[in-house]
N, C-alpha and C positions, 0 to 999 in steps of 0.2 A: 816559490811554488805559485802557479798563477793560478787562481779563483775564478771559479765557472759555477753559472744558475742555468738549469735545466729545465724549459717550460715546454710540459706538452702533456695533455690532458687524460693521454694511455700512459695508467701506471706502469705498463710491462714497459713499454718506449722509453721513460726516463728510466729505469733498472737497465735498460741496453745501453744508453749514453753512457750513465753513471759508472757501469762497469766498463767499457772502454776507457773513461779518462781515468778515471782511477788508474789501470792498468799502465797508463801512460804517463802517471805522474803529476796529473791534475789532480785540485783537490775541488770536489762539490761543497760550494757553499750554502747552496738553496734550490728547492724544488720549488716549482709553480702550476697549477693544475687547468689555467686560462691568463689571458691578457692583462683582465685587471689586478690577478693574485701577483703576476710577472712585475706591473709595475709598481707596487706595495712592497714586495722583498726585493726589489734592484734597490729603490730609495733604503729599506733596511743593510742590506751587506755590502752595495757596490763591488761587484766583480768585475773579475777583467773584463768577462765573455760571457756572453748570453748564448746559448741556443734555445731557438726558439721554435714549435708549430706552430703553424701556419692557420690549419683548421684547428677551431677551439670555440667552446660555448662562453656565454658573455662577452667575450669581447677575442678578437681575431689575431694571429699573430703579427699582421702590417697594420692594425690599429696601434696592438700596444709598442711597436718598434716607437712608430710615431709619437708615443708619451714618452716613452724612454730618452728618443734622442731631443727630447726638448728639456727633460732633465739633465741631461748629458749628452750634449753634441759628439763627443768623443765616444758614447759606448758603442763595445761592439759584438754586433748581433750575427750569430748565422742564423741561417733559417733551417728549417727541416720542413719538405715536403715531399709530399706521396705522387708518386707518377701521373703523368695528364693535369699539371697544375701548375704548367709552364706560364701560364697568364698571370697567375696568383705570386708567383718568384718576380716577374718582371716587378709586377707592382711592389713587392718587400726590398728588393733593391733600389729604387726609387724613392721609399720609404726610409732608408737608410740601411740597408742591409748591407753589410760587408759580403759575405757568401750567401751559399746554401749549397746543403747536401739533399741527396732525395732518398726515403725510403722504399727500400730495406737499405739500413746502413752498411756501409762496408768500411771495418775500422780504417784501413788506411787514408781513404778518403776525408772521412771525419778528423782527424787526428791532422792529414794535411790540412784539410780547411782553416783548424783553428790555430796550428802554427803560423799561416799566411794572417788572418785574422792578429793575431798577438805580435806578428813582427812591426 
């Protein structure tokens, strides 16, 4: 079963990932509620798969990709962002982002993303 950490700083937002992967067969390893919490429990659990937002207090979601993959070149991050923040994806893919999905999430989409993500 492959191990997924959920970073995004609306409690309701991680409860809609969570219950999609779950539903899917993933298991949640870790919630994070900003960049820096993100990169504190990736160094704790190491999962396969990060998703990540984007917008976040203390520190940004293409900040903390960038501490992540300097921990681990190999992790891999989707992103999650909110419509009109196609500047802010370019830069997270740059950053190291594998995907990104935009909300409001559409499981299939999410669920594709991280199988492409995990293959």
């Amino acid at each position: 079963m492959k191990r997924i950490m959920i970073v995004d700083d609306a409690a309701f937002m991680r409860m809609v990932i969570k219950q999609m992967l779950t539903e899917s067969g993933y298991e949640v390893v870790a919630e994070a509620v900003n960049g820096r919490d993100a990169i504190q429990k990736f160094n704790e659990v190491s999962p396969d798969l990060v998703t990540m937002d984007i917008t976040m207090p203390e520190l940004d979601g293409v900040e903390a990709v960038k501490e992540i993959k300097k921990i681990n070149a190999e992790a891999r991050v989707i992103m999650c962002s909110a419509m009109g923040q196609q500047h802010m994806v370019v830069n997270a893919i740059q950053a190291g982002a594998s995907d990104f999905i935009v909300k409001p999430f559409q499981k299939d989409r999410v669920i594709e993303a991280i199988e492409k993500a995990l293959a």
